[in-house]
C-alpha positions in Angstrom: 39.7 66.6 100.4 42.9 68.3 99.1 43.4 66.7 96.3 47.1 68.9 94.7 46.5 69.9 91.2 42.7 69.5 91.6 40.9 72.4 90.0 37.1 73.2 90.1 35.3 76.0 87.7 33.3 78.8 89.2 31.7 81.5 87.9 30.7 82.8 91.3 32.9 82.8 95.1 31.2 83.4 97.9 33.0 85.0 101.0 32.5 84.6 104.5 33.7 87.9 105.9 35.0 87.9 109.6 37.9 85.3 109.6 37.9 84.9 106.1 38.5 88.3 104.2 39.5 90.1 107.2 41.0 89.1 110.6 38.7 87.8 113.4 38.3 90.4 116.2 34.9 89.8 116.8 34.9 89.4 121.2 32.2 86.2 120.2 32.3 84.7 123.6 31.7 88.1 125.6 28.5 88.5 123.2 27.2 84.7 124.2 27.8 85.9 127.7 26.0 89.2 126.8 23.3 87.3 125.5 22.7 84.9 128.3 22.1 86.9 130.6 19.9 89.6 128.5 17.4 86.0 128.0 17.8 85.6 131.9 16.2 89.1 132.4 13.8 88.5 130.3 12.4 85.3 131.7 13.5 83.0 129.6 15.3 79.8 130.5 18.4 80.1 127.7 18.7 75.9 128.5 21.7 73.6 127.8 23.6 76.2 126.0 28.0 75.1 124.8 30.5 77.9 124.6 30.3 76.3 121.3 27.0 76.7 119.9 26.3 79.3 117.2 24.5 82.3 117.8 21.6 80.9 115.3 21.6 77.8 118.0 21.7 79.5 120.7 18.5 81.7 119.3 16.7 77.8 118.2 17.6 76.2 121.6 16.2 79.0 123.4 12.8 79.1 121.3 13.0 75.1 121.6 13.4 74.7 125.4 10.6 77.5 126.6 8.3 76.4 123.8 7.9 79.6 121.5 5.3 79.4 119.0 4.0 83.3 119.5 6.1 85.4 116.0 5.6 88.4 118.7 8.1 86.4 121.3 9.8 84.9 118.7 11.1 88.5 117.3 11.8 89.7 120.6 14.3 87.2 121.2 16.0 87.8 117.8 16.3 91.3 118.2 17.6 91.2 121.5 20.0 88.8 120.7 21.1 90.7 117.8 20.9 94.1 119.2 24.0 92.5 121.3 25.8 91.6 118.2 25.4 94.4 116.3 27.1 96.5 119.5 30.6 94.0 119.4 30.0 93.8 115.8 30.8 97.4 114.8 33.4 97.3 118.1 35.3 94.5 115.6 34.5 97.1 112.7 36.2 99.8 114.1 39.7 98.8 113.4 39.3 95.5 111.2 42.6 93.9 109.8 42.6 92.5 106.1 43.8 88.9 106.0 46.9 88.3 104.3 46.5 88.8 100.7 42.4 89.3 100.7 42.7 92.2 98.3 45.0 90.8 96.0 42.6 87.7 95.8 39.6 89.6 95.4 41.3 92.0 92.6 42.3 88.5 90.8 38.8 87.0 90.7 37.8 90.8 89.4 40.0 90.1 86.8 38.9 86.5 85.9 35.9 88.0 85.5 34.5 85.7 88.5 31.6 86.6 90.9 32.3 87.8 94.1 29.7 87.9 97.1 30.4 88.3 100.9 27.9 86.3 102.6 28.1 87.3 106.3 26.0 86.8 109.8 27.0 90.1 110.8 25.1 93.4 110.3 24.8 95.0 107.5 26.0 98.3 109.2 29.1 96.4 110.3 29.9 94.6 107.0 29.8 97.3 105.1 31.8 99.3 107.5 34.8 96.4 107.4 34.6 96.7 103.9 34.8 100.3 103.0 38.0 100.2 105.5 39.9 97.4 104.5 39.2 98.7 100.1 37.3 95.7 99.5 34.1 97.1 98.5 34.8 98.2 95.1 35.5 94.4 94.7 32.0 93.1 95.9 29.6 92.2 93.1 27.0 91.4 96.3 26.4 91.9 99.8 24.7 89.6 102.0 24.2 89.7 105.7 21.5 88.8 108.6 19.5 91.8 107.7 18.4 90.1 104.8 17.4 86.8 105.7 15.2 84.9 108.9 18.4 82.3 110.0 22.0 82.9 110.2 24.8 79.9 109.5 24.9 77.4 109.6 21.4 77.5 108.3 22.0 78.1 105.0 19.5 81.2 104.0 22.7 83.7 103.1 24.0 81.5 100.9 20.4 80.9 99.3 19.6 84.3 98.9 22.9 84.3 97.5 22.4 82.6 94.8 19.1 83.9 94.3 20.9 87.6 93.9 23.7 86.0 91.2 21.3 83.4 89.5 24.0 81.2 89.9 23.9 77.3 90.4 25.5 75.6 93.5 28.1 73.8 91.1 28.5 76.9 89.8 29.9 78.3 93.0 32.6 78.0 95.6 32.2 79.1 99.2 35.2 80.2 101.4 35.0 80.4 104.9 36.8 79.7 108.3 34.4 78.1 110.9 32.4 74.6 110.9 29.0 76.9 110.4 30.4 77.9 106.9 31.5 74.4 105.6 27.8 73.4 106.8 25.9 76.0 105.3 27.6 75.5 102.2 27.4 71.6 101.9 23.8 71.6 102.7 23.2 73.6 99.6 25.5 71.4 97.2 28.3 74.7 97.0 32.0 73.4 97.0 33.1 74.4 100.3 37.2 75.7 100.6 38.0 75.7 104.4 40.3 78.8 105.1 43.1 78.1 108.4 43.7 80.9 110.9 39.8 82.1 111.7 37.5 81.2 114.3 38.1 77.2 114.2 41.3 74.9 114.1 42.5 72.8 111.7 41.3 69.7 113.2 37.8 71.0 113.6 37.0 72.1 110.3 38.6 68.2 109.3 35.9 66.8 111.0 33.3 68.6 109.0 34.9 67.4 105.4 35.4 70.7 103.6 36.0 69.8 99.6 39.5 71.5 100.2 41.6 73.2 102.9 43.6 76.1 102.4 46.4 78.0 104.7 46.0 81.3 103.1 43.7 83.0 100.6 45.8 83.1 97.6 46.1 79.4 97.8 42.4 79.7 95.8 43.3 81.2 92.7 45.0 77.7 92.2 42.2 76.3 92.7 40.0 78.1 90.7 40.0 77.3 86.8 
């Protein structure tokens, strides 16, 4: 998984954003909470929900358990849900943290002349936000975020659309992220998936999930990019 002196070529690097490129502030489980309760009030039964389920499985289970077939219902529920997000979304935007060494990464792969997309399930008011105050903007080739596709991670439709936006090819392209959602999304699409310590999930967590490689900070990828 982590094979030292192993180096893969990439034209393209595709970044998750909160976690990954900047500290993760996000208050997640206050928003599940949120959310819960906003599917309680409006009839729905939100089912066997886990503290650990995504926010795109939390949206499926709920569909899944009350049977929603209607697109009217169906749209409801994914704007309410993410009409919560968005509110601790640009709470997390408000004073986001770079990670350690994020810009001088990004300003490398600038200079290696190697793609750079952020491929987020926040808002596209928030991403951009975190962005423009943390500098990294100006090193962004492409911005992707749940605005712009119908599923979230870890389906894999940001990293599609992606790819789509680059006309890249999976082996082409490395995704970095921090949580289990990310190494799935990624593997599901054939894209070399580079786990990232200190975001949303542990070590042993993202182990279980098989990343290609696992890396304690962010400049540990410029050794492994060719």
């Amino acid at each position: 998984m982590n094979d030292k002196g192993k180096r893969i070529h990439a034209k393209a690097v595709i970044f998750d954003l909160d976690g990954t490129l900047v500290e993760f502030k996000l208050r997640i489980n206050d928003a599940k909470h949120e959310i819960i309760s906003r599917l309680k009030e409006l009839g729905l039964d939100p089912g066997n929900l886990s503290p650990e389920d995504s926010i795109q499985t939390i949206i499926s289970k709920v569909m899944s358990v009350n049977g929603v077939i209607d697109r009217t219902l169906n749209e409801l529920i994914r704007s309410e849900v993410f009409k919560i997000m968005e509110k601790f979304e640009l709470e997390a935007a408000s004073a986001p943290s770079p990670r350690n060494d994020a810009l001088k990464v990004l300003k490398s792969l600038k200079s290696m002349n190697i793609m750079v997309v952020v491929a987020t399930n926040s808002c596209r008011k928030a991403s951009f936000l975190v962005l423009q105050k943390c500098g990294m903007l100006a090193y962004v080739d492409v911005v992707v975020t749940r605005d712009d596709v119908e599923r979230i991670k870890p389906a894999n439709d940001l990293l599609k659309r992606a790819l789509s936006l680059l006309g890249t090819s999976p082996e082409e392209t490395v995704y970095v992220g921090d949580s289990t959602y990310d190494i799935e999304a990624a593997k599901s699409v054939g894209i070399k998936s580079i786990a990232v310590l200190g975001g949303i999930h542990s070590e042993d967590v993202l182990v279980e999930k098989k990343p290609d490689f696992i890396i304690k900070s962010l400049s540990e990828l410029l050794n492994i990019l060719q």
